[in-house]
C-alpha positions in Angstrom: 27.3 -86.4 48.7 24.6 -88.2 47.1 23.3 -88.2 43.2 19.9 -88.9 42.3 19.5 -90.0 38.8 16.0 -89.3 37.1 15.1 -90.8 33.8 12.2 -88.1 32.6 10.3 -90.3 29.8 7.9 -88.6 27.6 4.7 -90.1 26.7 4.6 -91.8 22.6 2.2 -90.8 20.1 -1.8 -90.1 21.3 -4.9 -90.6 19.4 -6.6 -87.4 18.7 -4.6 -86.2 15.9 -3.1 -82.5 15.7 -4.6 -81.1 18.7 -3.4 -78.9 21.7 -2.8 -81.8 24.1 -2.9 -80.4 27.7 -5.1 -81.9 30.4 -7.5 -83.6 27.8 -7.3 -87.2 28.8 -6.6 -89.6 25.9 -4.9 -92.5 24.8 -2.1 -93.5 23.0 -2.1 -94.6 19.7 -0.9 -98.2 18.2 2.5 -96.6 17.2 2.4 -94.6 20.4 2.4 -98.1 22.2 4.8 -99.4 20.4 7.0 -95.8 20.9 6.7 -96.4 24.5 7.8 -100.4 24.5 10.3 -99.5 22.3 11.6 -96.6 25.3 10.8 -99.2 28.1 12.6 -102.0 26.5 15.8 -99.8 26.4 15.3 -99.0 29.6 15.3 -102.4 31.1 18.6 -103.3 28.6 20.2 -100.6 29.8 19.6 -101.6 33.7 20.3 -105.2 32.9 24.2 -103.9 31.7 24.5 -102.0 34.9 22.6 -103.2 37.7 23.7 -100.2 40.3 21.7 -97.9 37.8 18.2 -99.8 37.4 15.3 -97.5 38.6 14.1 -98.5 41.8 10.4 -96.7 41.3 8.1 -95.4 38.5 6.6 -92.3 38.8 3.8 -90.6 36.4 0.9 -88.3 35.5 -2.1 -89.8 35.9 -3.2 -89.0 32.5 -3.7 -92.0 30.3 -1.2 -91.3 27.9 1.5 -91.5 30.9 -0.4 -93.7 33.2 -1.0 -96.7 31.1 2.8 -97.6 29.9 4.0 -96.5 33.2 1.7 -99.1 35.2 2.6 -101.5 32.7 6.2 -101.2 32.6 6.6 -101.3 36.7 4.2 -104.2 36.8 6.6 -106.4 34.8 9.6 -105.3 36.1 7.9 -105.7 39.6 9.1 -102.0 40.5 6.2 -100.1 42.8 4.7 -97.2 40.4 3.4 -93.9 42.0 0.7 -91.7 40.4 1.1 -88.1 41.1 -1.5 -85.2 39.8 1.2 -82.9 39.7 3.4 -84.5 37.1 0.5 -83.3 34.6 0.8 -81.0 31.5 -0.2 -77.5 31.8 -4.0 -77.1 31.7 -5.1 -75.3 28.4 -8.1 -74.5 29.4 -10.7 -73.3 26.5 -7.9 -74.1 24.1 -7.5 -77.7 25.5 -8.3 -80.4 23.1 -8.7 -78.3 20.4 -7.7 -78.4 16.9 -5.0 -76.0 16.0 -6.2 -74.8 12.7 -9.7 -74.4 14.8 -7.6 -72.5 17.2 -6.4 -70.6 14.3 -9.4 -69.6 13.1 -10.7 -67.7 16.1 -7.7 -66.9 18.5 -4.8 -66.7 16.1 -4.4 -63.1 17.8 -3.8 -64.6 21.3 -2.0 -67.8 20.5 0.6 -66.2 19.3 0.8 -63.7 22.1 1.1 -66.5 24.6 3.4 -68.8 22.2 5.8 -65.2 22.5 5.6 -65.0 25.9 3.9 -67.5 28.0 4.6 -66.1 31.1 2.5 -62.8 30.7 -0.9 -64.3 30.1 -2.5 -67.7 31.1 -4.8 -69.3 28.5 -8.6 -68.9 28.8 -9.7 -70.5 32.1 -6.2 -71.8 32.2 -2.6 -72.4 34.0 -1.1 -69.9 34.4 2.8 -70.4 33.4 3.9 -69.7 37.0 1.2 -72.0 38.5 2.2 -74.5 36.3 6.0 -74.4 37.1 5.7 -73.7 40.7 3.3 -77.3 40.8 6.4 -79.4 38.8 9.1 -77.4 41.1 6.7 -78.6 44.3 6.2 -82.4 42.9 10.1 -82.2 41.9 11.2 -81.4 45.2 9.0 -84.2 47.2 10.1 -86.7 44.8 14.0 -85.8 45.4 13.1 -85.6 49.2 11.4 -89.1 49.2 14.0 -90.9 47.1 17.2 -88.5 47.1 20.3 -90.9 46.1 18.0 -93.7 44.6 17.2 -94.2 40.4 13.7 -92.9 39.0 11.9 -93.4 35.8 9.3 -90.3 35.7 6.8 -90.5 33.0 5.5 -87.1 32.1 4.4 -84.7 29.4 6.5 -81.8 27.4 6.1 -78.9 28.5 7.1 -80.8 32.3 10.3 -81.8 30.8 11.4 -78.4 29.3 10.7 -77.1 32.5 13.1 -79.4 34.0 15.2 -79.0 31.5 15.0 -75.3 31.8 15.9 -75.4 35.3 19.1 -78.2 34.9 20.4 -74.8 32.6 19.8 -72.6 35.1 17.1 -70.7 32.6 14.1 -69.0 33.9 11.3 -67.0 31.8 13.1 -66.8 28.7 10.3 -66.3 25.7 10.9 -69.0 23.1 12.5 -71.6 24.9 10.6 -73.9 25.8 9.5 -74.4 21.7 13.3 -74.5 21.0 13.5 -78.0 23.6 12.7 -80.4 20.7 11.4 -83.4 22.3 9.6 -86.3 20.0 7.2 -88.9 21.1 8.8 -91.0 23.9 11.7 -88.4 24.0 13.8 -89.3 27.2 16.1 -87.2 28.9 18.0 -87.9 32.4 18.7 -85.2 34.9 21.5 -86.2 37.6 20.6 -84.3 40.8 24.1 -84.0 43.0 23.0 -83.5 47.0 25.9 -81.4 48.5 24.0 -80.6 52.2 21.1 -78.7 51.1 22.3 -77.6 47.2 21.6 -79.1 44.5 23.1 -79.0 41.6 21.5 -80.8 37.8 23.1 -82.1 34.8 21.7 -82.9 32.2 22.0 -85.6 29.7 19.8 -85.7 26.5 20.2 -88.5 23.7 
């Protein structure tokens, strides 16, 4: 039996204020910099205490926000970083980029029938939630495939990590929780993937 340890790093704080941040590329802000030093930096002191654990690859979205720090952080640790489209959020469509008190103003009605149940409706010219969860579940499995027993740092987006999460508790299409998975600016979470022949089984370790 092998374990495959995966260190799911969320992207720090973005310029663009209070907006619905899908696929709408843009940077992080000054603090979100610092947020994501701040993560890094812990990262490399945690690998330096326990050498067997350090990450042996750096995998990310290519959207700025992720791209950027991840590229940075494998650079001076001289760790090889892969880019991979489908590490992205879930596209918005219309809505993406958007202001939510715009949003508000003139689909309150259908915001909060896909923030109840995501699953039953995609946005306007959007992801649908299945599409977007069968692209992570496809990305998730190559990944495991190409580096099954090895240490990865995977820098992603929210709603990529609660589906991950989701799936270490073995929950599937359950309205609400996704918005119950708190996850701040730079949030990281690891997800220990056991090999045992082909069954895998996740744990899940959030601090």
């Amino acid at each position: 039996m092998q374990t495959t340890r995966v260190i799911l790093l969320r992207h720090g704080q973005c310029e663009g204020g209070n907006i619905l941040r899908g696929q709408v590329d843009v940077n992080l802000s000054e603090q979100g910099k610092l947020q994501m030093q701040n993560a890094f930096s812990a990262l490399f002191l945690a690998a330096e205490s326990a050498p067997k654990a350090a990450p042996i690859v750096v995998i990310s979205s290519p959207l700025l926000r992720c791209a950027e720090p991840a590229k940075t952080f494998a650079a001076s640790h001289q760790l090889p970083v892969w880019i991979d489209d489908r590490f992205k959020e879930l596209n918005f469509g219309d809505w993406d980029g958007q202001t939510f008190d715009a949003l508000y103003q003139t689909d309150a009605k259908a915001l909060d029938s896909y923030w109840a149940n995501p699953w039953l409706a995609a946005p306007p010219n959007g992801e649908s939630m299945q599409d977007f969860e069968a692209r992570i579940e496809q990305a998730w499995q190559s990944m495991l495939e190409q580096y099954q027993g090895k240490q990865i740092v995977l820098v992603t987006h929210g709603g990529v990590m609660r589906y991950l999460m989701s799936k270490a508790f073995g929950v599937a299409n359950c309205a609400g929780f996704y918005t119950a998975l708190k996850l701040p600016y730079a949030a990281k979470v690891q997800i220990d993937v056991l090999h045992h022949g082909k069954e895998q089984h996740l744990s899940l370790h959030w601090a």
